[in-house]
C-alpha positions in Angstrom: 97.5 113.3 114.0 98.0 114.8 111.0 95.2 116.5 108.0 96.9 117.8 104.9 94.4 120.0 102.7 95.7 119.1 99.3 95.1 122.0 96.3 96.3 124.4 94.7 94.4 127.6 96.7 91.3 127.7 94.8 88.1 128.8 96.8 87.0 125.0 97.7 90.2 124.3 99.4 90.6 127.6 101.7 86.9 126.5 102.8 88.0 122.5 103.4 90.9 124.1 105.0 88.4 126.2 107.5 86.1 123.1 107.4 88.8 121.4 109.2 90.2 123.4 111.4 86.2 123.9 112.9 86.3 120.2 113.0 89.2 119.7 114.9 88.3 122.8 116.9 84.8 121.1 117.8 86.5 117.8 118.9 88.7 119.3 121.2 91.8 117.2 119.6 95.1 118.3 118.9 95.7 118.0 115.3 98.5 119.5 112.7 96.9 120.9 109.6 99.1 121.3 106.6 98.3 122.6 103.2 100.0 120.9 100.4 99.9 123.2 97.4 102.5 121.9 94.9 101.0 119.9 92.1 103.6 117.5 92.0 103.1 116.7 96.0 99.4 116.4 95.3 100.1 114.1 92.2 102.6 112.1 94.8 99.4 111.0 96.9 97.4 109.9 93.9 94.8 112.6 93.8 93.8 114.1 90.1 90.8 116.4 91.5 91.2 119.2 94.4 90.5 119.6 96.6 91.4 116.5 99.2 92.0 115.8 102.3 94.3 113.1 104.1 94.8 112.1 107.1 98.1 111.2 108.4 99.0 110.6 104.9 96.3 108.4 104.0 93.4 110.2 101.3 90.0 110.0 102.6 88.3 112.1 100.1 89.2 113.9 96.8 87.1 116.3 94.5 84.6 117.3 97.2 84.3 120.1 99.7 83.3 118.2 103.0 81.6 119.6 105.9 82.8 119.8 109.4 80.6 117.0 110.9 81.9 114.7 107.6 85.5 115.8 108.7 85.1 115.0 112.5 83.2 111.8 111.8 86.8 110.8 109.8 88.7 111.6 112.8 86.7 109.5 115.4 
């Protein structure tokens, strides 16, 4: 399984980043996390507002900073 963090390194994002690393953490899974920081990369997936997350390549949420328990209850 995959997460890529997509934005650009503002404050929201480091914390979605840290959001789901405690996620993953709390499961107990095995997980790559992957920030994707290039604008064009983030455009590629469709996403106009930071920060996002997807998971193995699919968005699940853009423009919001979600919380661990939102991030593990997207990886169940």
């Amino acid at each position: 399984m995959k997460i890529q963090i997509l934005g650009t390194g503002c404050p929201k994002c480091l914390q979605l980043t840290e959001n789901a690393k405690l996620a993953v953490q709390e499961l107990g899974i095995k997980c790559e996390i992957e920030k994707v920081t290039k604008i064009e990369d983030i455009i590629g997936f469709g996403v106009m507002m930071t920060p996002a997350l997807a998971i193995d390549g699919q968005v699940k949420s853009c423009g919001k900073l979600l919380s661990p328990d939102e991030i593990k209850g997207m990886l169940k």
